[in-house]
C-alpha positions as CSV (number, residue, x, y, z in Angstrom):
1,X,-0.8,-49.9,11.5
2,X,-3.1,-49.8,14.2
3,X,-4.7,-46.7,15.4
4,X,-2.6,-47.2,18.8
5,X,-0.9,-49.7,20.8
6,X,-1.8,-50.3,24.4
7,X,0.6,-47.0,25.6
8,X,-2.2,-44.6,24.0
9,X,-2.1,-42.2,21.2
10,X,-1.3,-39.2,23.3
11,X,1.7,-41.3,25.2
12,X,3.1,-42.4,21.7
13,X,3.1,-38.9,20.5
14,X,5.1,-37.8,23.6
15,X,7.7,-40.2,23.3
16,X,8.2,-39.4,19.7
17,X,8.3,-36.3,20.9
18,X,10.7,-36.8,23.8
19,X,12.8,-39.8,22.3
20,X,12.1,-42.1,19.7
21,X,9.1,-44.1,17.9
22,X,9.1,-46.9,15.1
23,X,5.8,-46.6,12.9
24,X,4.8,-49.1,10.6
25,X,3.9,-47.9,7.6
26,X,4.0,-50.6,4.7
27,X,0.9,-49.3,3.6
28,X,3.1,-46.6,2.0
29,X,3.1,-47.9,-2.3
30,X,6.7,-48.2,-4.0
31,X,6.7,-47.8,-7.2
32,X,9.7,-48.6,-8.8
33,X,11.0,-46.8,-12.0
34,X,14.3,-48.1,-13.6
35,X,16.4,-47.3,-17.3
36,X,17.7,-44.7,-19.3
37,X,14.3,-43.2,-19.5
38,X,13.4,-43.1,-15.8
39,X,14.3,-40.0,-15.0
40,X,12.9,-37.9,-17.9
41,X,9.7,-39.5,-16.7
42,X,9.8,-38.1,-13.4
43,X,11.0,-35.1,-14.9
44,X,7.5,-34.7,-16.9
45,X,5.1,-36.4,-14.6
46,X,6.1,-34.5,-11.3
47,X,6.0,-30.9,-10.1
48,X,9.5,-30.8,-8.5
49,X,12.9,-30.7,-10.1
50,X,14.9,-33.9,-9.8
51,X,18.0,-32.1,-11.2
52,X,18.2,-29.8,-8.1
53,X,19.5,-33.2,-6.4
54,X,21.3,-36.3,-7.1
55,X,21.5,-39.8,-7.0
56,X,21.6,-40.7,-3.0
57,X,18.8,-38.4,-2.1
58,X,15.0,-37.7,-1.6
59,X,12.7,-35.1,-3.0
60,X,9.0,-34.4,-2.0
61,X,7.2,-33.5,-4.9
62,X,3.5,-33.1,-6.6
63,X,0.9,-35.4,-9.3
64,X,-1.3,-33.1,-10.6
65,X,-4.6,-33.3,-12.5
66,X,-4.4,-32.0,-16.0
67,X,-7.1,-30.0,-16.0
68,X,-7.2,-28.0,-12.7
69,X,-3.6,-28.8,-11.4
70,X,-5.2,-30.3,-8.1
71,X,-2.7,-32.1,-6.0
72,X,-3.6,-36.1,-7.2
73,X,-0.9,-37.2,-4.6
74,X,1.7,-35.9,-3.0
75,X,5.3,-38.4,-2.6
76,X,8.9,-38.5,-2.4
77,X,10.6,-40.0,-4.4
78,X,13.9,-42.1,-3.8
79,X,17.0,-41.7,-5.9
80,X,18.5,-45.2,-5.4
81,X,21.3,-44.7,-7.8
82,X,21.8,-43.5,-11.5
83,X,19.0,-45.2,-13.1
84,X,16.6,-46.2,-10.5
85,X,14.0,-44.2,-8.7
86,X,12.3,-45.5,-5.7
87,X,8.8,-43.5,-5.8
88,X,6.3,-44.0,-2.8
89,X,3.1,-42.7,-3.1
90,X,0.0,-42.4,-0.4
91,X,-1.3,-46.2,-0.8
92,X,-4.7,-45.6,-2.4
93,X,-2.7,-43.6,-4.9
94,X,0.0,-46.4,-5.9
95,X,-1.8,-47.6,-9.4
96,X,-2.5,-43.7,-10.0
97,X,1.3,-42.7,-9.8
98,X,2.1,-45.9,-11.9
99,X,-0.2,-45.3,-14.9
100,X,1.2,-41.4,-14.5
101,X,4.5,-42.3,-15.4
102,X,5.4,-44.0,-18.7
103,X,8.0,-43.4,-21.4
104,X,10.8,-45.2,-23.3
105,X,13.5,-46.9,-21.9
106,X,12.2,-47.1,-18.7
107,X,10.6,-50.1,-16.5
108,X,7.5,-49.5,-13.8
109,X,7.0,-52.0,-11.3
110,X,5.0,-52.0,-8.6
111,X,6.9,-53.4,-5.6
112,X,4.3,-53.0,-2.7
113,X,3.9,-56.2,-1.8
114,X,7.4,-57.2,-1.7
115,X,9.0,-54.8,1.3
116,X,7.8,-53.3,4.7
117,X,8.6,-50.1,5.5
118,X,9.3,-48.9,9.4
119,X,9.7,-45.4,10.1
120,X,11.9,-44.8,13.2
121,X,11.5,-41.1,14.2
122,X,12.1,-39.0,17.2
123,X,15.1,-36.8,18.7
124,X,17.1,-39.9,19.9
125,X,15.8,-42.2,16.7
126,X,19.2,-41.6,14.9
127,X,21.4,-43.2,18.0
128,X,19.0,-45.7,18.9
129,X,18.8,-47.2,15.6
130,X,22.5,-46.9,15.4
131,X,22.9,-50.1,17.3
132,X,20.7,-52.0,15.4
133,X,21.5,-50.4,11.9
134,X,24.2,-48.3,11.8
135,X,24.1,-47.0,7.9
136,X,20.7,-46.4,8.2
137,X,20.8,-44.1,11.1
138,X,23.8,-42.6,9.4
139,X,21.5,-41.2,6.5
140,X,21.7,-37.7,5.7
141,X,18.3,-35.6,6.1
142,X,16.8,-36.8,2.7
143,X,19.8,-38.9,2.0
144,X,19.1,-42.1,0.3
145,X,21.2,-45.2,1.4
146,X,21.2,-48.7,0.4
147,X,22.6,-51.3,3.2
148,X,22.6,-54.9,4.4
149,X,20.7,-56.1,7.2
150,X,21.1,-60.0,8.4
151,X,21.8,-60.4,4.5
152,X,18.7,-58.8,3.4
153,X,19.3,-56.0,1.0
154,X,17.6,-52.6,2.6
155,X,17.1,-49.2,1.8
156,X,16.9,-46.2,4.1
157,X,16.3,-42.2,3.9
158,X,16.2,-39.8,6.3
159,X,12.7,-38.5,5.8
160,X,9.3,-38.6,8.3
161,X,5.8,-37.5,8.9
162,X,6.2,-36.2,12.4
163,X,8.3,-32.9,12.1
164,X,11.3,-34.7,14.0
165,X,14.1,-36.1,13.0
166,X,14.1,-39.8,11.8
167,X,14.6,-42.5,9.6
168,X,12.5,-44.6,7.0
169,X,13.6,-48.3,5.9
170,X,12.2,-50.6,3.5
171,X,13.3,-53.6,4.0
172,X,12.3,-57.2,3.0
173,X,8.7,-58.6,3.6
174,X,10.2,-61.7,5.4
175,X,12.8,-59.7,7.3
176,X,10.7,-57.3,8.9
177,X,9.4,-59.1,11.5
178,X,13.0,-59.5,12.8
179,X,14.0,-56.1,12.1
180,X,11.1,-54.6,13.9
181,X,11.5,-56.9,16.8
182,X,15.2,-55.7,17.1
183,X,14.3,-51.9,16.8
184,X,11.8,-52.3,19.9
185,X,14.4,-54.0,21.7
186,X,16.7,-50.9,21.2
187,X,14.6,-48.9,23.2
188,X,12.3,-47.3,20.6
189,X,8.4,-47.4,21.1
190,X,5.8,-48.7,19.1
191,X,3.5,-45.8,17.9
192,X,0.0,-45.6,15.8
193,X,-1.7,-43.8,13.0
194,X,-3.8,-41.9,15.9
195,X,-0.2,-40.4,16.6
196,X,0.7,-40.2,13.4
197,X,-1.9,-38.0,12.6
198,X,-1.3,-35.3,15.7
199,X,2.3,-35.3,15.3
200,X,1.7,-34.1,11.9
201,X,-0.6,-32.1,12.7
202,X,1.4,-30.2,15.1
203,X,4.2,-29.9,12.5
204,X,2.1,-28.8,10.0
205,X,2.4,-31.2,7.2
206,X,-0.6,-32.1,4.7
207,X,-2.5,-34.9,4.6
208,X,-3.7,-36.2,1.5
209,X,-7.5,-36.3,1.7
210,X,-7.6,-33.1,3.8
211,X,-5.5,-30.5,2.6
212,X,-4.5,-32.1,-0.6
213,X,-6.8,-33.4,-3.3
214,X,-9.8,-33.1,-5.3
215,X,-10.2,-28.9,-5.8
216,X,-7.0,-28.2,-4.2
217,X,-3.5,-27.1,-5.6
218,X,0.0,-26.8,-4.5
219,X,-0.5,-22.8,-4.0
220,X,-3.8,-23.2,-2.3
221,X,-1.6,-25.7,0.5
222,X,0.7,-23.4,0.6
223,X,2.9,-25.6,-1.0
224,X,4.5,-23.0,-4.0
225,X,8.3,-24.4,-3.2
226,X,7.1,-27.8,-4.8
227,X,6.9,-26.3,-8.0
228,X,9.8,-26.2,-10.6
229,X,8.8,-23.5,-12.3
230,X,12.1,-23.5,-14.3
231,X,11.3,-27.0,-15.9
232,X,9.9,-26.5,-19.4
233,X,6.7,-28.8,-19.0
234,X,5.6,-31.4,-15.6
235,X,1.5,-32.8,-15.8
236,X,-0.5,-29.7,-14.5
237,X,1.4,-26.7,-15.4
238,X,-1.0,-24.6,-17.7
239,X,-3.5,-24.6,-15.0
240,X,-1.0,-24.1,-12.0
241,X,0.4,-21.2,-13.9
242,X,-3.2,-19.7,-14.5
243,X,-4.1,-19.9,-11.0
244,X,-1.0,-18.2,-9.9
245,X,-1.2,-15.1,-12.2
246,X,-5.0,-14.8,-11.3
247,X,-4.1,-15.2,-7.9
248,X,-5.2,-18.2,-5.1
249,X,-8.5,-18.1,-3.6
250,X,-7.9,-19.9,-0.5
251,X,-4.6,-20.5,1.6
252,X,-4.1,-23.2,4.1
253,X,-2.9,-21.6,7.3
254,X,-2.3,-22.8,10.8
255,X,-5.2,-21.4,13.4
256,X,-4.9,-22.2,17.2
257,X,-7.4,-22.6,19.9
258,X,-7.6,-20.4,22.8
259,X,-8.8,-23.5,25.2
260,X,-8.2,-27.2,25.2
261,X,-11.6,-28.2,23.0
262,X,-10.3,-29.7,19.5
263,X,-12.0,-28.5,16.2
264,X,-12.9,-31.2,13.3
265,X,-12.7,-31.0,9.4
266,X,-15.7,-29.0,8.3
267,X,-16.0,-26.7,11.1
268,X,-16.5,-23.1,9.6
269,X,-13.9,-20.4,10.1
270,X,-15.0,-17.0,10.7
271,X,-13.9,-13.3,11.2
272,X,-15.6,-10.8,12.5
273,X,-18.7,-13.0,12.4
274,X,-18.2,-13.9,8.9
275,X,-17.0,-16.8,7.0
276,X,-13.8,-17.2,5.7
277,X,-13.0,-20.7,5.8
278,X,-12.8,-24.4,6.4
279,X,-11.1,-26.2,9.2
280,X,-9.7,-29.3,7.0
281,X,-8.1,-31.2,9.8
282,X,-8.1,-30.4,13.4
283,X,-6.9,-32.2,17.0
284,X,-6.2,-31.4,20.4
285,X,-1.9,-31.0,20.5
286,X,-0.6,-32.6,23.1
287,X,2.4,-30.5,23.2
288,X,0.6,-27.3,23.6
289,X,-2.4,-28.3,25.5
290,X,-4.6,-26.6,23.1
291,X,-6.8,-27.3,20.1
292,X,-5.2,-26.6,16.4
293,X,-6.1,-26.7,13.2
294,X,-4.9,-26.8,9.6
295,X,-7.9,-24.3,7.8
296,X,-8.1,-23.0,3.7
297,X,-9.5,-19.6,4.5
298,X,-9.2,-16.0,3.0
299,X,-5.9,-15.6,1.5
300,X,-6.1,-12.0,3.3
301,X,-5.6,-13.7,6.9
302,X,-2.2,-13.7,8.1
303,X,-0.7,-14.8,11.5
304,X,-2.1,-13.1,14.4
305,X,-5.5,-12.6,13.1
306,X,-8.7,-13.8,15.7
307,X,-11.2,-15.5,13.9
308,X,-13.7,-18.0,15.6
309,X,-14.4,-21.4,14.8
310,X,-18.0,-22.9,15.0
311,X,-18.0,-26.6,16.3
312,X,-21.4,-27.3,16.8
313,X,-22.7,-24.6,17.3
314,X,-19.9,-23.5,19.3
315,X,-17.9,-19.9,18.7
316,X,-14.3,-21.6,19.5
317,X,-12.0,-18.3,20.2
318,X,-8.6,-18.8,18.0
319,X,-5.9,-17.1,16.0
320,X,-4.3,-17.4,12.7
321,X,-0.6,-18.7,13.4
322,X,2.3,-19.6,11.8
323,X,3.6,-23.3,10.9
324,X,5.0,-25.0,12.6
325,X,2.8,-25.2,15.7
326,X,5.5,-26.8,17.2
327,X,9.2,-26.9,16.2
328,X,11.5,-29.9,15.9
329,X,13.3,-31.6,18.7
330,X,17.3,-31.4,18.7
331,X,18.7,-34.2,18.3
332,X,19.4,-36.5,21.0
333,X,23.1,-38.0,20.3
């Protein structure tokens, strides 16, 4: 995926935005799990609780470490049918998830290489992809469907990374060419990972590197509803439950600019002229006109606090805020 295409970041991100945007984002692992075994692997190796759902549907869940329960990767995971789980981790953390998950009665194949996926997403994503695919725009939000296109076997679900509505399909490495010539020539745009990134940003959603990883946990993101609590045993409990009944340090919040100047990652967040944080990812929004930021800081800060954030040198006016920074799009029928 490049960073943009000749439109621009910030004209990609409106049209996602305003109508519709196809991503491609086969850099995205599958990992697929199959038997009479797969499912009480998931069941032990991940943080969420595949029994709250069904076969047909998606789940976001957690990898922990073992020793500190810090967030190894965060993924959904595909429930294709009774015995087979589609899993798709961040790419860098495809072999990670796959040496996670063992078991009897269970296969685990890494199928990378053999699909593309293209995200379609945006208010009018569902009826512009309707007349190019119609089962796939038909997915529920996080249904799982499995269709044909042009004779290629495909899979869809209704999931993103932009806080609109939208569609994911993996379909055949030698189809996709055709498939993502015919979703451009529906209408829908070509967007970037620079988009990617502020659309995400704006809704609020972590990115693995920034506010997940190394040193950070799913109650540190803010993240608690990931948790099964109610599941005997997943990789990372002991030290999950430790932190929570000592209580977090840190809490990822929302904090917004009062002018148009973007913080970065590692700009220091202060309060009364003291520290109290970390800006882990920050970009100017083009829907608000404003700079934003994703920031661990004091677990005491709630919406509506000031605080300052130092960019260079810089005393950057802000607020605390609440997540979303900005809410999802109706949907254009």
């Amino acid at each position: 995926m490049p960073l943009a295409y000749p439109a621009g970041t910030v004209a990609e991100h409106l049209a996602c935005r305003a109508g519709a945007v196809a991503f491609d984002v086969s850099h995205l692992g599958t990992v697929r799990v199959t038997g009479d075994g797969a499912f009480a692997a998931l069941q032990e190796a991940f943080t969420n609780d595949l029994a709250k759902i069904g076969p047909g549907r998606a789940q976001y869940t957690h990898l922990l470490d073992v020793d500190d329960a810090s967030v190894l990767d965060d993924l959904i995971v595909w429930w294709v049918d009774e015995r087979s789980f589609d899993v798709m981790p961040n790419a860098s953390n495809t072999a990670r998830v796959r040496d996670a998950l063992g078991g009897t009665g269970l296969a685990v194949t890494d199928v990378t290489d053999q699909r593309a996926i293209i995200a379609v997403q945006g208010p009018a994503a569902r009826s512009l992809l309707g007349t190019v695919a119609p089962d796939a725009a038909a997915v529920a939000h996080f249904g799982v469907v499995a269709f044909h296109w042009q004779g290629a076997e495909c899979l869809a679900a209704g999931t993103g990374y932009t806080g609109e509505d939208g569609v994911e399909i993996a379909v055949p490495a030698e189809q996709a060419p055709a498939l993502w010539q015919a979703v451009m020539d529906a209408g829908i745009a070509p967007a970037g990972l620079g988009a990617r990134d502020t659309l995400r940003l704006e809704a609020g959603l972590p990115l693995h590197g920034h506010e997940l990883g190394p040193g950070i946990t799913p109650l540190q993101a803010g993240l608690g509803w990931v948790v099964a609590w109610d599941k005997p045993s997943f990789r990372g409990r002991a030290p999950l439950a430790a932190e929570r009944a000592r209580g977090i340090a840190r809490r990822l919040r929302g904090v917004r600019c009062e002018g148009r100047q973007p913080p970065r990652e590692g700009c220091a967040v202060l309060a009364a002229d003291e520290p109290v944080g970390t800006v882990s990812s920050g970009n100017f929004s083009p829907v608000l006109g404003a700079g934003i930021a994703l920031a661990f800081v004091a677990p005491t800060l709630a919406p509506g606090d000031p605080v300052t954030i130092d960019v260079r040198g810089r005393a950057l006016p802000a607020h605390v805020t609440a997540l979303p920074f900005v809410a999802r799009t109706p949907p254009r029928t």
